[in-house]
C-alpha positions as CSV (number, residue, x, y, z in Angstrom):
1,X,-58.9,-78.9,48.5
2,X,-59.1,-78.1,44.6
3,X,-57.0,-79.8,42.1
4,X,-56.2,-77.3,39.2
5,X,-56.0,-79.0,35.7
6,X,-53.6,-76.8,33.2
7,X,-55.8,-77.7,29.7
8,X,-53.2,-75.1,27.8
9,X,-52.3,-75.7,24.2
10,X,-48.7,-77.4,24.9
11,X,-50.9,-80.3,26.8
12,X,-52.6,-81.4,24.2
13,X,-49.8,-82.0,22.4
14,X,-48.7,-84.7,24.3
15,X,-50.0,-87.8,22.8
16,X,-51.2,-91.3,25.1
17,X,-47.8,-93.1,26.0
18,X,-47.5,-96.8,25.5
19,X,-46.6,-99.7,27.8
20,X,-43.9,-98.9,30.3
21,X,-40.5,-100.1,28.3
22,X,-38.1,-102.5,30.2
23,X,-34.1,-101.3,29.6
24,X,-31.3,-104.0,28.9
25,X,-28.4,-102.4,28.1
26,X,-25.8,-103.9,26.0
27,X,-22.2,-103.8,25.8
28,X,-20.7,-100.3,24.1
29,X,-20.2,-101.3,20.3
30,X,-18.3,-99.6,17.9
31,X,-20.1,-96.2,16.8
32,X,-22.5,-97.1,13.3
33,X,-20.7,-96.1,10.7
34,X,-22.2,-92.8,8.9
35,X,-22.1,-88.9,9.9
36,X,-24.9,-89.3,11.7
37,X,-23.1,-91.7,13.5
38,X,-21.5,-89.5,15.8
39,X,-25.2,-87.5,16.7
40,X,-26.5,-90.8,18.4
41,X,-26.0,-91.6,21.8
42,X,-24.6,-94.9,22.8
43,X,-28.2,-95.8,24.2
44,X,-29.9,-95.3,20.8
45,X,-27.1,-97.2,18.7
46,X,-27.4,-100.2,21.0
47,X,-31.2,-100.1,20.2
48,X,-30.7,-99.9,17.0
49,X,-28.7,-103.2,17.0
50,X,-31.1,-104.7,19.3
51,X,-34.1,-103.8,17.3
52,X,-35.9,-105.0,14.3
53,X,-35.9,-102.5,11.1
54,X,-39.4,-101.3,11.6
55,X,-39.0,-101.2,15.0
56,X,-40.2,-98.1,16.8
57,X,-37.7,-96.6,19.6
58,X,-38.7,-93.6,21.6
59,X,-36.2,-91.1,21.4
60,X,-35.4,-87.8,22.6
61,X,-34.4,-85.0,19.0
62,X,-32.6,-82.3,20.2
63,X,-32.5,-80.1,17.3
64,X,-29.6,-76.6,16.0
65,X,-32.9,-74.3,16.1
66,X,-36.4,-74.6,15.9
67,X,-37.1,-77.1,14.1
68,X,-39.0,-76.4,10.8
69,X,-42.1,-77.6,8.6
70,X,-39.4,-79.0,6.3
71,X,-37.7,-81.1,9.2
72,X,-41.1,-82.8,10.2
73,X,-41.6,-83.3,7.1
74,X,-38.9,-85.7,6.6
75,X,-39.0,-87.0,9.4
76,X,-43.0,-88.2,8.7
77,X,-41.4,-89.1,5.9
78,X,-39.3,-91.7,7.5
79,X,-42.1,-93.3,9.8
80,X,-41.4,-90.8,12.2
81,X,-44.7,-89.2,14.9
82,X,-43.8,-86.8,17.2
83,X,-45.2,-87.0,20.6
84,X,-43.9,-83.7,21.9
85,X,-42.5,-80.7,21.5
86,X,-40.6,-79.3,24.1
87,X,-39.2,-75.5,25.5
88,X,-36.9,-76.5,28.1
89,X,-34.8,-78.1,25.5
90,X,-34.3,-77.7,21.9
91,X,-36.3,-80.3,20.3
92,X,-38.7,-82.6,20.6
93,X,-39.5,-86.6,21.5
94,X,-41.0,-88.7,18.9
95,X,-40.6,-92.1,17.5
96,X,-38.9,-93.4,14.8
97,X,-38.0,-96.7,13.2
98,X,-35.1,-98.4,13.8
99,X,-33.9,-98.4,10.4
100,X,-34.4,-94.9,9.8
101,X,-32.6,-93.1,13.1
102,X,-28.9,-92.9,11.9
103,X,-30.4,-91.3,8.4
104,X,-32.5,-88.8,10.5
105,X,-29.5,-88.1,12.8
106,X,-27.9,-86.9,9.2
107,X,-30.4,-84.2,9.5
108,X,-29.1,-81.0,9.1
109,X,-31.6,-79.8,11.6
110,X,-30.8,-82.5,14.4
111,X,-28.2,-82.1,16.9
112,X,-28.3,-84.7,19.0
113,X,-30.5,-87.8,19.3
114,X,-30.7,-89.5,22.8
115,X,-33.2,-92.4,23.7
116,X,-36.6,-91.6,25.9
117,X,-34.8,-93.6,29.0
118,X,-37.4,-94.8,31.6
119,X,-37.1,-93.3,34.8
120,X,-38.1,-94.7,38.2
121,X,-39.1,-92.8,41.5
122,X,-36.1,-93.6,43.8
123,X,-41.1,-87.5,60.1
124,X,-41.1,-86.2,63.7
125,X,-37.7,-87.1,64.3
126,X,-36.0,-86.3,60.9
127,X,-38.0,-82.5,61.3
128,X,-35.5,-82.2,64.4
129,X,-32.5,-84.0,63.3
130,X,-32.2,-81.3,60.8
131,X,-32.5,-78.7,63.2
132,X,-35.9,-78.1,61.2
133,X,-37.9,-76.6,64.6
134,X,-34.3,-74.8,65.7
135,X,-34.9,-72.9,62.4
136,X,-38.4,-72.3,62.8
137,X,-37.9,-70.6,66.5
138,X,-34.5,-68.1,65.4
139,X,-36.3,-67.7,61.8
140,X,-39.4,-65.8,63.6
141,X,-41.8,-68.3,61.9
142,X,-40.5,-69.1,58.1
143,X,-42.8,-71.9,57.1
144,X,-42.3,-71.3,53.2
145,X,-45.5,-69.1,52.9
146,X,-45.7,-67.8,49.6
147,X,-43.2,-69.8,47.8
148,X,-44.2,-72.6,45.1
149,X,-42.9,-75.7,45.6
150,X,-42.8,-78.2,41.9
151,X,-43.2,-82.1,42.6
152,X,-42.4,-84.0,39.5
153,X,-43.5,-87.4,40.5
154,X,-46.5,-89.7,40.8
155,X,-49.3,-87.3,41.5
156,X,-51.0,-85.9,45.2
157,X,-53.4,-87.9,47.2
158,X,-56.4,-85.9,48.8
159,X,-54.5,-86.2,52.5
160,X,-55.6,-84.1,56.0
161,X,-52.2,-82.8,56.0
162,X,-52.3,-80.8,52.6
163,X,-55.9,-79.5,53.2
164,X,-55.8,-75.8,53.8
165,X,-58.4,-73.1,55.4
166,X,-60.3,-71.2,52.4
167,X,-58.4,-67.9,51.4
168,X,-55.1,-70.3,51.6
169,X,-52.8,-71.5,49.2
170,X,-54.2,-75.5,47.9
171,X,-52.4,-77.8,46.2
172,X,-52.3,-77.7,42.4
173,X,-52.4,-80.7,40.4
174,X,-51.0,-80.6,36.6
175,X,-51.0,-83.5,34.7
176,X,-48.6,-85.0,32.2
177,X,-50.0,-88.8,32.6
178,X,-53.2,-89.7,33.5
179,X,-56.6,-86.8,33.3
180,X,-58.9,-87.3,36.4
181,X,-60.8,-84.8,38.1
182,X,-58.8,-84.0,41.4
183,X,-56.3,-85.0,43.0
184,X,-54.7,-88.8,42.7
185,X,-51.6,-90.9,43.4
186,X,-52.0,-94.3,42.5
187,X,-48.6,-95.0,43.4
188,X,-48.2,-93.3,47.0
189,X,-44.7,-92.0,46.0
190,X,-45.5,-88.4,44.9
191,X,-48.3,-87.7,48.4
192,X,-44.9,-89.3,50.8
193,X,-42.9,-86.7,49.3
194,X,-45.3,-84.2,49.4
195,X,-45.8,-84.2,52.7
196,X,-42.2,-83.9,53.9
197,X,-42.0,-80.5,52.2
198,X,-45.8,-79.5,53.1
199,X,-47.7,-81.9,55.6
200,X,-49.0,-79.5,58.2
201,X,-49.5,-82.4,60.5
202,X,-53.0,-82.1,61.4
203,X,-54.0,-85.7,61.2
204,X,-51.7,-85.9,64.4
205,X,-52.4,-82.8,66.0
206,X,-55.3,-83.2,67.9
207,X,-55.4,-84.6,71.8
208,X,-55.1,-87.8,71.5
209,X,-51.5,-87.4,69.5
210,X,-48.1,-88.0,71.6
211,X,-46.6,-87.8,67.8
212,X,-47.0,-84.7,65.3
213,X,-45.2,-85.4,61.7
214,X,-45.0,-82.4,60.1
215,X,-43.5,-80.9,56.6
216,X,-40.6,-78.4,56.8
217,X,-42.2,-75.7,55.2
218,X,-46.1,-76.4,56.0
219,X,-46.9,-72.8,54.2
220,X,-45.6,-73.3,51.1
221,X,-47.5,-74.3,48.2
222,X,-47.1,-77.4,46.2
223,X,-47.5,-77.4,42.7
224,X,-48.3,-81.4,41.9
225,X,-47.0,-82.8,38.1
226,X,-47.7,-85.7,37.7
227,X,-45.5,-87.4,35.3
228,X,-45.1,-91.1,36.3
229,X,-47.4,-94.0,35.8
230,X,-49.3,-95.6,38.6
231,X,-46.5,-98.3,38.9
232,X,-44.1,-95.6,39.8
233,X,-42.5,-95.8,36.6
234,X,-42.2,-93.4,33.1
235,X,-40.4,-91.7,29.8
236,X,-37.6,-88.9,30.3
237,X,-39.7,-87.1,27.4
238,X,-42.8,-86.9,30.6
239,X,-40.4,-85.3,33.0
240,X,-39.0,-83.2,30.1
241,X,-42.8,-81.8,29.7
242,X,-43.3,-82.0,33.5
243,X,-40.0,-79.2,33.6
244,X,-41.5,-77.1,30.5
245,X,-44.8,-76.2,32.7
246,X,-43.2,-75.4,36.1
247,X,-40.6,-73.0,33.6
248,X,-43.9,-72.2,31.5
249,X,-46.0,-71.3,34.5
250,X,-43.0,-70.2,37.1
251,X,-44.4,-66.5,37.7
252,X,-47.9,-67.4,38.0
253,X,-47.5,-69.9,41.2
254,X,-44.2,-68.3,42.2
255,X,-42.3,-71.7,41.4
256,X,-39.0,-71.5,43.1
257,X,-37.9,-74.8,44.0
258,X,-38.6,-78.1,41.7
259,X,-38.1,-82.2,43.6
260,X,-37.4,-84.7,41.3
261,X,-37.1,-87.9,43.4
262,X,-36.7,-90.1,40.8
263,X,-34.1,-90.7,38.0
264,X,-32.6,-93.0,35.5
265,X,-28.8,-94.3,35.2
266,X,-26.4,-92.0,33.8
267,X,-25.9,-93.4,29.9
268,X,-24.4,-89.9,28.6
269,X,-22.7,-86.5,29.1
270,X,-24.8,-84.0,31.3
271,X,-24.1,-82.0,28.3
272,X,-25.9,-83.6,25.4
273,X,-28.5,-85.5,28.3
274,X,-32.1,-84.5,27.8
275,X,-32.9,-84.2,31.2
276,X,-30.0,-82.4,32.5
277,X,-30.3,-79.9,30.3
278,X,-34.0,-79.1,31.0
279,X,-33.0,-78.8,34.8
280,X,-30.0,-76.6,33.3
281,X,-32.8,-73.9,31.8
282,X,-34.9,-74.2,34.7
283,X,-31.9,-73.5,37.5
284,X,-31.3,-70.2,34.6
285,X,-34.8,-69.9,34.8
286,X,-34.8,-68.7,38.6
287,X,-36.0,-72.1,39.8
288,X,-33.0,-74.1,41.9
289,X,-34.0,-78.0,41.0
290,X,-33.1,-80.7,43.6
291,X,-32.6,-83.9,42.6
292,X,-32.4,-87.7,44.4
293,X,-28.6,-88.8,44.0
294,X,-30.3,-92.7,43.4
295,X,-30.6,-95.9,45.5
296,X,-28.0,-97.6,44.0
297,X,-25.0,-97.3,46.6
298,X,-24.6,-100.8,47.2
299,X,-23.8,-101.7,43.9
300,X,-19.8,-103.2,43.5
301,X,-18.3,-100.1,46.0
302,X,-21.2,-97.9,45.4
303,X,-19.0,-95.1,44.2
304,X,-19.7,-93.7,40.2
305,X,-23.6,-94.4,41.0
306,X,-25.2,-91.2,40.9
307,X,-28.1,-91.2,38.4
308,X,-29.7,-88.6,36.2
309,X,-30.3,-85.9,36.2
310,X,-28.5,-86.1,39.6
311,X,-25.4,-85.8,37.5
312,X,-26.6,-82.0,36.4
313,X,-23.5,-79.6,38.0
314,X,-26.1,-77.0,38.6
315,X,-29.0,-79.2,40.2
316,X,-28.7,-79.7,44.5
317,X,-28.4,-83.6,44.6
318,X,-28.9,-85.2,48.0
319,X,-27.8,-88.5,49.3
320,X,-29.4,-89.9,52.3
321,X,-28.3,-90.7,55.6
322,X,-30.0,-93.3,58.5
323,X,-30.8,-90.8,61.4
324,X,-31.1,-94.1,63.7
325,X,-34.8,-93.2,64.9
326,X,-32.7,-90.4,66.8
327,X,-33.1,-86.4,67.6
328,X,-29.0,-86.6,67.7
329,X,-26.8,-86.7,64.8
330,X,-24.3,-88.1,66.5
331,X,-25.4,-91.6,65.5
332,X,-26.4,-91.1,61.7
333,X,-24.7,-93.4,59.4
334,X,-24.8,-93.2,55.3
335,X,-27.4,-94.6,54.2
336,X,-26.0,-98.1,52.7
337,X,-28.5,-97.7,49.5
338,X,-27.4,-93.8,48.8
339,X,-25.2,-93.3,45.4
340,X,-21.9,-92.1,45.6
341,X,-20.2,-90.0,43.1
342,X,-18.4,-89.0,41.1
343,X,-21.1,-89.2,38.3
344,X,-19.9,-91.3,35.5
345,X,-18.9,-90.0,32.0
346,X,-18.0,-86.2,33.5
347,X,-17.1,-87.0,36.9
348,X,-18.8,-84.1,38.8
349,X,-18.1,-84.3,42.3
350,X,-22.0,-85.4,44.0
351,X,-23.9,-85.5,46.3
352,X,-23.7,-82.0,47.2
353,X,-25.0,-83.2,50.9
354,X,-27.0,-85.6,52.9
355,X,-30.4,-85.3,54.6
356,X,-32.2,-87.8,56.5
357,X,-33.7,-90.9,54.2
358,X,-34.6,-93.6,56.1
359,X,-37.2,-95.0,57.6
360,X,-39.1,-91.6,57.1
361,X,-42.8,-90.8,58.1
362,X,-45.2,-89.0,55.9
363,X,-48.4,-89.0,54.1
364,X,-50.2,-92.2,53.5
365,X,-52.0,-92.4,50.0
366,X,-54.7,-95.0,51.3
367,X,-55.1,-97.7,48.8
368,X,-52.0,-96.9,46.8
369,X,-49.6,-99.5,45.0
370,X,-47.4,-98.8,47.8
371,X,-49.9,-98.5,51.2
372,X,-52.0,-101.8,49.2
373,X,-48.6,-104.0,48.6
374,X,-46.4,-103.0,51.5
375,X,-49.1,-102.3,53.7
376,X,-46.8,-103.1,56.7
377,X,-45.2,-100.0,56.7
378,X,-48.6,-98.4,57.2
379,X,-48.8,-96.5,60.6
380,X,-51.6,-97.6,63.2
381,X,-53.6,-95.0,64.7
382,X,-51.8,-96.7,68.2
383,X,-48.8,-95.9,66.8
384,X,-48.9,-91.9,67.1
385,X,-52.1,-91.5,69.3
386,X,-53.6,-92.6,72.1
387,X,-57.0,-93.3,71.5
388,X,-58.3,-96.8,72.4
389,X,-61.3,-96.5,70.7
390,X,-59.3,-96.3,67.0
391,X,-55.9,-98.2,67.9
392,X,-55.6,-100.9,65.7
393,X,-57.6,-98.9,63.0
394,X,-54.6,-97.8,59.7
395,X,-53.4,-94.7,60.2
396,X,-52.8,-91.6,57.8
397,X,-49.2,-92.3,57.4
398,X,-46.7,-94.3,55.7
399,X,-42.9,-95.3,56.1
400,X,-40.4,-95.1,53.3
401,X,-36.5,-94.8,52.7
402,X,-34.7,-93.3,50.2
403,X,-33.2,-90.7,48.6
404,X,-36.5,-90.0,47.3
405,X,-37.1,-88.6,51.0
406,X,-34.4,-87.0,51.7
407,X,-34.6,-85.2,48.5
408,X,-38.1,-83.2,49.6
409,X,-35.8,-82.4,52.9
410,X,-33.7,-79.8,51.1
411,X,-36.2,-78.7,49.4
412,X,-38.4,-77.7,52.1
413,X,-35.1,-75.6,53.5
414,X,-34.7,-73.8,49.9
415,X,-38.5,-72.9,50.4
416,X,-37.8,-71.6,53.9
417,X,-34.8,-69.4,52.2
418,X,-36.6,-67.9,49.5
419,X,-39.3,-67.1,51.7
420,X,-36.9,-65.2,53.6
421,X,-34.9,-64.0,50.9
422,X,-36.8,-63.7,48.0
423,X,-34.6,-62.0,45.6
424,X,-32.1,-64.9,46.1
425,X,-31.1,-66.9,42.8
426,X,-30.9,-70.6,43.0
427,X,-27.0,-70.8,42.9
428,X,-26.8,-68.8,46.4
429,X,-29.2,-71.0,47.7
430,X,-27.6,-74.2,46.5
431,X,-23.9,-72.5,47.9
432,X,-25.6,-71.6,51.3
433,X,-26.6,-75.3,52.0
434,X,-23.5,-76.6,51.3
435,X,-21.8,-74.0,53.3
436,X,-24.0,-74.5,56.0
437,X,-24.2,-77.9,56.3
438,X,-22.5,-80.1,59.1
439,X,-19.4,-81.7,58.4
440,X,-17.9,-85.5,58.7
441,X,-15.5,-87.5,58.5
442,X,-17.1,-88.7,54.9
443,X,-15.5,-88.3,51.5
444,X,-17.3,-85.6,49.2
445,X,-18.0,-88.7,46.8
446,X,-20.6,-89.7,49.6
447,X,-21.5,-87.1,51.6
448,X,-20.6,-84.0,49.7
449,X,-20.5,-81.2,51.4
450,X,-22.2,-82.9,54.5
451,X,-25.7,-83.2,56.9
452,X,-28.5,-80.5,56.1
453,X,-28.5,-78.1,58.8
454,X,-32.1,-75.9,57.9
455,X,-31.4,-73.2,61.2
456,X,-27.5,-72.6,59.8
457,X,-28.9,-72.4,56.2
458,X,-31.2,-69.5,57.3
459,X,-28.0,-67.7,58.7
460,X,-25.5,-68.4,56.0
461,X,-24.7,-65.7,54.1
462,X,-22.1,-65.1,50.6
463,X,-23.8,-64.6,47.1
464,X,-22.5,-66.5,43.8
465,X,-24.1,-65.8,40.4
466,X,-23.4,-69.8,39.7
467,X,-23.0,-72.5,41.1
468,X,-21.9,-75.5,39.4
469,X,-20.4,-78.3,41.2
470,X,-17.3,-79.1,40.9
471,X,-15.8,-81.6,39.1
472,X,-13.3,-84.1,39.3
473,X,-10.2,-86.1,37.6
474,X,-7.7,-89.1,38.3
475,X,-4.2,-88.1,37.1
476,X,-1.6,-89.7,35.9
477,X,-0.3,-89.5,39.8
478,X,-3.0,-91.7,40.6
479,X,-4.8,-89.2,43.0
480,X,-7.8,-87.1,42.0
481,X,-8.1,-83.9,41.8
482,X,-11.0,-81.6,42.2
483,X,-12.0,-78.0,41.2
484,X,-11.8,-74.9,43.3
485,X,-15.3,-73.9,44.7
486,X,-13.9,-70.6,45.8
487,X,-12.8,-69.9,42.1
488,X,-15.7,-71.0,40.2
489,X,-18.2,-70.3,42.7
490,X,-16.5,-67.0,44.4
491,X,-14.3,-66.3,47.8
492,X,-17.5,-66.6,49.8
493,X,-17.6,-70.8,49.1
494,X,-13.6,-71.6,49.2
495,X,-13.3,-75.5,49.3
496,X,-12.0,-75.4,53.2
497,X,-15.7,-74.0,53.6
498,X,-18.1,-75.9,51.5
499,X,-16.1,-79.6,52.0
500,X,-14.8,-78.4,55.9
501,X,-10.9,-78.8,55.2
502,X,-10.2,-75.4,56.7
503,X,-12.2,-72.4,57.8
504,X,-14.8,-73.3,60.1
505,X,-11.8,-75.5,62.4
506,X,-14.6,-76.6,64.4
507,X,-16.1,-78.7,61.5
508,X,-13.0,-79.3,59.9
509,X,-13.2,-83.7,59.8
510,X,-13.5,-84.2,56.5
511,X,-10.6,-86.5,56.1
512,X,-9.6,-88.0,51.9
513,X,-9.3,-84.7,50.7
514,X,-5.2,-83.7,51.4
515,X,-5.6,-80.4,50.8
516,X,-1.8,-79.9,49.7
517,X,-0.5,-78.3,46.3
518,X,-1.4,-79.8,42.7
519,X,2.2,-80.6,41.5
520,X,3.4,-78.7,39.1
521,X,3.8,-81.5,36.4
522,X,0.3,-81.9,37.1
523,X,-1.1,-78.5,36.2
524,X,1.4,-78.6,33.2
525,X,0.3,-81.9,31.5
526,X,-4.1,-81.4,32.1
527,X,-3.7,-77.5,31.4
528,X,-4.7,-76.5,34.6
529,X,-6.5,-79.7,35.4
530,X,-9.6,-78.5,33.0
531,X,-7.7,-76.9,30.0
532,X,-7.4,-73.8,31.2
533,X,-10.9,-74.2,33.7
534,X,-10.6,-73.4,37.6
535,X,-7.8,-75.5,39.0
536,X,-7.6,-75.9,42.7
537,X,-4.0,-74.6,44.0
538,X,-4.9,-77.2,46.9
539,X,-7.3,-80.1,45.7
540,X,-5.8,-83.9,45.9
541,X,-8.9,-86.8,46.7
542,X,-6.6,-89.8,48.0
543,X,-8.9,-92.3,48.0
544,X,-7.9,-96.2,46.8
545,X,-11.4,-97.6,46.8
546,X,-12.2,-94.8,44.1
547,X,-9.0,-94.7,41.9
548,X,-9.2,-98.5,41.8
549,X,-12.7,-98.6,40.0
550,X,-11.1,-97.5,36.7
551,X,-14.1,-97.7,35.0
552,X,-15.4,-95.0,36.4
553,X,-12.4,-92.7,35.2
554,X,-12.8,-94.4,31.7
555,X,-15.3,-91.8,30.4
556,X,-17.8,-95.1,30.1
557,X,-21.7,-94.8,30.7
558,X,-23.6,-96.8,33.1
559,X,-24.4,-100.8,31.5
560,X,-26.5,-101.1,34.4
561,X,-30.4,-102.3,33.6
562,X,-32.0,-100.7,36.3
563,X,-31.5,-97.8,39.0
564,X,-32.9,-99.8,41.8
565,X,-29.5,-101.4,43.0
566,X,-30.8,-104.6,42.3
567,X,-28.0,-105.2,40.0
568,X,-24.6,-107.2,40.8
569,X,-21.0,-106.2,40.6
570,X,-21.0,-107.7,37.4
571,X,-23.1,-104.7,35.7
572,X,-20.0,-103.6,34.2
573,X,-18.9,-100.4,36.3
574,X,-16.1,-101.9,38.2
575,X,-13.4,-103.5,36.8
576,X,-10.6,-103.5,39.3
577,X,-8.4,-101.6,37.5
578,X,-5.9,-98.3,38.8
579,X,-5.6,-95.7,35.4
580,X,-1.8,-94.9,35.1
């Protein structure tokens, strides 16, 4: 196996990062007075208050152009050292004092000034419950061959599974943190999610093996970034580098598909976010990016949880469900950690579906934070193969839940359909999985547009030039109202389709959607519901659980401290209250 090292200009300019920073969000203040005032997000003029004056803060400059000599210049001038330029958005991250952001954000030059928010990294019978070896029998073979496959996350152990025969495709390791020789995950995140898109199995193939865990799309090639520390942990400004080389270096490894299992709390717009708008440029780069929809579902009701850049209309987000240790669907539950939409501040209808997140088995990355610390959900040899001689010796896999697994599921089925289709662009493929995937009897704030089903995916058909999803308001009425799909997306993907109100009758469960006119009043007072946007003729969410939590429909950022659901009820998302 041979671990590729990109040592290209842009690299280098990435300078060491510090210590890992801790987030503890305060309560939203008044804006700070000044023009620049309005240029800083909420996150950077809490920090501000927080901070000392020579404080440093990392922060995230998205800038009107390119930014010149003369810009830099002042802002060197101001304390200010850059630690990296960046091409999927605008602008740069650097770090500046405290004292001297809100006179930097009067820049001519700057738009927009966010802060460098940490981010956190959120299979036998899954493979089936997917319908993952259906699809592989009516597909004639797909197994991703050919297709590049972008893992933004803690690095690739050296695993059996990912070891290929000479004149095949190996695994390429780029790194953003950290410069070994080879491969390397000291976390044992990044190699788990790895080998649900890729494992090929063979460390439980042999005689001995009554068990064979297996990626979706074993032929693919993954294309390893790693951009979080060995504690799992790292900067939004090291994923926003992470997304510049997989756009940077698309054509050259046929990059078609980029996993982000990880995330951060939503704290702004998906418009003026750094991160969602680097997945933005990748998704109009050719690449479709799918993203975990977070682990925080059992926070207050769970709905408004999604995390960035989960929140991103045009990335696939993916909740997970709990297959039950089951072949049979019948049985799966949401997953009780999974985040719920709608995303807070836009309220963008997510997930877009579910896939399998619990309790999944893939690649063990021996002596890793996770295998060395939670070495109980290491697999004994006993445990997939019968071999007396080695039973009670560890195995070469590993259990984890979470969205962060089922993320690498729908990826592995977007490999599958570019393989098969490789002129598709990535808002067909997004459309097709929705379209194809099984319905419930779950809102769209949990489910979205329900279970991956990898053999109907292959089959679906309809084309779509984009494929934002959709988003969402509470009216005055007190019921919510949603976009059309079949108007912004095209009559292929009408909503009866994509959330299973209507045409396919066979999967039409969904029940909270009363798919019954918007009243006129309605139209009349929100200008066709997005001021003159796509307005669903037929679109009402009835929901009481949602509408209650008014803070989600009060525009308001996340004022939780973390994204591992670790937080109470009392983070300050729910406060009981209906909008009139």
């Amino acid at each position: 196996m041979s671990a590729i090292r990109d040592s290209g200009h842009w690299l280098r300019r990435s300078l060491a990062a510090g210590a890992i920073l801790l987030v503890l969000l305060l309560s939203a203040p008044a804006a700070l007075s000044g023009q620049g005032g309005s240029k800083l997000s909420r996150e950077v003029q809490d920090k501000i208050r927080a901070a000392g004056a020579d404080d440093l803060l990392r922060v995230i400059i998205q800038t009107t152009g390119e930014p010149t000599s003369a810009h830099f210049a002042r802002l060197h001038g101001r304390g200010g050292a850059v630690k990296v330029r960046h091409e999927a958005i605008r602008g740069y991250s650097a770090s500046v004092p405290a004292s001297q952001l809100e006179a930097l954000a009067d820049d001519p030059e700057v738009a927009h000034i966010s802060y460098d928010s940490p981010v956190k990294a959120h299979l036998d019978i899954a493979y089936k419950a997917v319908k993952a070896d259906l699809a592989f029998i009516n597909s004639g073979g797909l197994n991703g061959k050919g297709v590049g496959v972008a893992v933004i996350d803690t690095g690739v152990a050296s695993h059996p599974d990912l070891q290929r025969a000479k004149g095949n495709a190996q695994v390429v390791e780029v790194e953003v943190v950290g410069h070994e020789n080879g491969l390397a995950d000291y976390f044992g995140h990044g190699t788990h999610v790895a080998g649900i898109i890729n494992g090929s199995g063979a460390a439980s193939s042999d005689k001995f093996s009554f068990r064979t865990f297996q990626g979706l799309a074993p032929g693919a090639q993954i294309i390893s970034i790693r951009a979080l520390y060995p504690d799992g942990t790292g900067y939004s400004s090291d994923i926003l580098s992470a997304i510049d080389w997989a756009i940077q270096y698309r054509t050259a490894y046929n990059i078609r598909v980029l996993n982000l299992s990880l995330g951060h709390p939503v704290f702004e717009s998906y418009r003026t976010d750094p991160m969602c708008q680097a997945v933005r440029k990748a998704y109009d780069s050719g690449i479709l990016v799918v993203v975990a929809a977070g682990n925080d579902g059992r926070i207050g009701s769970g709905f408004g949880t999604i995390t960035s850049p989960g929140n991103e209309p045009t990335a696939l987000t993916v909740g997970a469900m709990d297959d039950g240790n089951t072949v049979t669907t019948t049985d799966d539950v949401l997953a009780a950690y999974s985040s719920k939409g709608p995303s807070l501040v836009d309220y963008v209808v997510k997930p877009d579906l579910v896939a399998p997140g619990t309790a999944i088995v893939s690649l063990r990355a021996a002596g890793s934070w996770l295998d060395t610390n939670y070495h109980a959900l290491t697999l004994s040899t006993s445990d997939y193969k019968n071999d007396p001689r080695n039973a009670t010796r560890d195995g070469d896999y590993y259990e984890l839940s979470g969205t962060s697994m089922a993320t690498p599921m729908a990826s592995a089925a977007a490999a599958l359909m570019f393989e098969k289709e490789p002129s598709l662009n990535p808002a067909t493929v997004k459309a097709r999985l929705m379209k194809s995937a099984v319905k419930d009897d779950r809102l769209v704030f949990e489910t979205g547009a329900g279970y991956l089903d990898v053999d109907a995916a292959l089959q679906a058909s309809g084309h779509t030039e984009d494929a934002p999803s959709p988003k969402s308001m509470l009216a005055s009425d007190g019921y919510i109202y949603i976009e059309d799909t079949g108007l912004i997306w095209g009559i292929n993907f009408t909503m009866g389709v994509i959330w299973g109100t209507g045409g396919h009758s066979s999967k039409a469960k969904c029940v909270g959607i009363d798919m019954t006119d918007v009243p006129d009043a309605i139209t009349a007072t929100y200008g066709g519901i997005w001021n003159g946007g796509k307005a669903a003729p037929r679109s009402i969410v009835d929901n009481d659980m949602i509408t209650a939590s008014g803070l989600i429909w009060a525009g308001d950022r996340c004022l939780l401290d973390s994204s591992t659901g670790t937080v109470d009820i009392l983070g300050g998302i729910w406060n009981g209250g209906k909008r009139p």
